[in-house]
Phi, psi and omega in degrees: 000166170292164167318119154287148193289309159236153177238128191269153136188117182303194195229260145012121174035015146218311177293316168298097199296174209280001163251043164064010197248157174260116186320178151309291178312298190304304160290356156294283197313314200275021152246001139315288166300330166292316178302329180261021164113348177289163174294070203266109179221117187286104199249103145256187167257002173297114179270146203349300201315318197273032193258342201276331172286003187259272157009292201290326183286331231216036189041019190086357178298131227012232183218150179271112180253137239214121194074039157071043162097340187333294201239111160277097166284089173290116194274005157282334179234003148090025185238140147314120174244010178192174188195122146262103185233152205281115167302162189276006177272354171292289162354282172288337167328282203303306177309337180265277228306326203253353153311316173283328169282323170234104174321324193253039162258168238176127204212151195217165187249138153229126212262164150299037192164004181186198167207121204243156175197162184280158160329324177241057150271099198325045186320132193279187185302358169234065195278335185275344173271318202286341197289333193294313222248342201235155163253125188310105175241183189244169190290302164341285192302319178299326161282005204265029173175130216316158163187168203297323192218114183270139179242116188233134173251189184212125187298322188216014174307151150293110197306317163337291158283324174311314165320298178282300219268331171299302170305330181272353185232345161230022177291348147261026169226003185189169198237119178254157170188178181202152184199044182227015168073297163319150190255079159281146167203132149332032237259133163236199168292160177310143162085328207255120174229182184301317187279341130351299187280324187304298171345315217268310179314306182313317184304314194273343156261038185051034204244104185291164174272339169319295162282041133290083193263146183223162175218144162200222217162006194171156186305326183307329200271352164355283199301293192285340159316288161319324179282319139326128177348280192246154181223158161223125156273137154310165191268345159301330188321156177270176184304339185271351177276327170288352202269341204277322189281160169290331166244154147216145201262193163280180166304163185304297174330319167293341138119076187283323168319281242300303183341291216268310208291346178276301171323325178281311151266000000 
């Protein structure tokens, strides 16, 4: 293919290797692409806050798109610049429907500055940040006010099936998805995915999707995978993402961006 205009690529488990860091390699190649005049957007599930060491690798450079299309993120002054967010009568809606259907979920939040979660919610592997950044609430106080991203787990479901079931009891008021392998589940406003937030940045650079390469790994990366010219799965991917792309690269650990983005530039 030609050089692309813009390269779209999530992070967490593809651009990154599994201990959260950006190779040596990996950031030549994305200072390949600003150099030869490209676009560079980093599209995660990641919320801002988990953003600076990446910001940092990659000199401060361009925008972020951040929760799964919510929150559009300058990673030169490190600020929110744009917000799609769940109102909070969505919020407690989406939280009775599916409280009442799977009992044993447990839900935690993310605000445009911070993160609240209930007492018995399980924290993952970044427990020293959330402990840094977030707080115990009660459910009431956890819906009482609009945010980027409602998050509901399950101690032992198949993250898959938990995924269809969750779509099937709140899928006409907020858009779930997942993307930690954990029976996690994503939930953003209605309509706003990753691919949503790319779209609309790309429209405002005159950038066709056609010149567009996007990378992902995991269901949340679909939208924009689909929505791109051209797509690559890491060879890590989960299975419904290798079936959807056009390519697969090597692994995230292996550096698989880097692979394709040094050949394209």
């Amino acid at each position: 293919m030609t050089c692309p205009r813009l390269v779209a690529t999530d992070l967490d488990g593809t651009a990154l290797r599994t201990d959260g860091t950006v190779s040596p390699r990996t950031a030549a190649a994305f200072a390949r692409v600003e150099e030869a005049g490209g676009t560079l957007v980093f599209v995660t599930g990641r919320p801002p806050r988990w953003m600076h060491t990446v910001a940092g690798a990659v000199r401060h450079r361009g925008l972020a798109i951040c929760a799964n299309g919510a929150l559009v993120y300058d990673l030169h002054t490190e600020e929110i610049v744009e917000s799609h967010l769940i109102d909070s009568d969505v919020l407690e809606e989406c939280v009775a429907r599916l409280r009442r259907q799977v009992p044993d979920l447990t839900f935690s939040v993310e605000y445009e500055g911070g993160f609240a979660h209930e007492s018995d919610y399980a924290l993952g592997r970044w427990d020293a940040r959330e402990l840094a950044y977030g707080r115990m609430v009660a459910i009431a106080a956890l819906t009482s006010r609009p945010c980027a991203k409602l998050l509901a787990q399950h101690p032992s479901m198949d993250p898959d099936e938990l995924h269809r079931g969750v779509l099937e009891i709140v899928g006409d008021i907020v858009t779930p998805t997942h993307s930690s392998g954990r029976a996690l589940i994503e939930m953003s406003a209605f309509g706003v995915t990753k691919a949503t937030a790319l779209a609309t940045l790309a429209e405002e650079r005159g950038i066709k999707p056609a010149e567009v390469v996007a990378f992902g790994d995991m269901p949340n990366d679909l939208p924009m995978l689909t929505w791109a010219g051209t797509s690559y799965a890491v060879a890590n991917a989960h299975a419904d993402v290798l079936a959807a792309v056009d390519h697969v690269t090597a692994a995230n650990n292996d550096d698989g961006v880097a692979v394709v983005l040094e050949t394209l530039f």
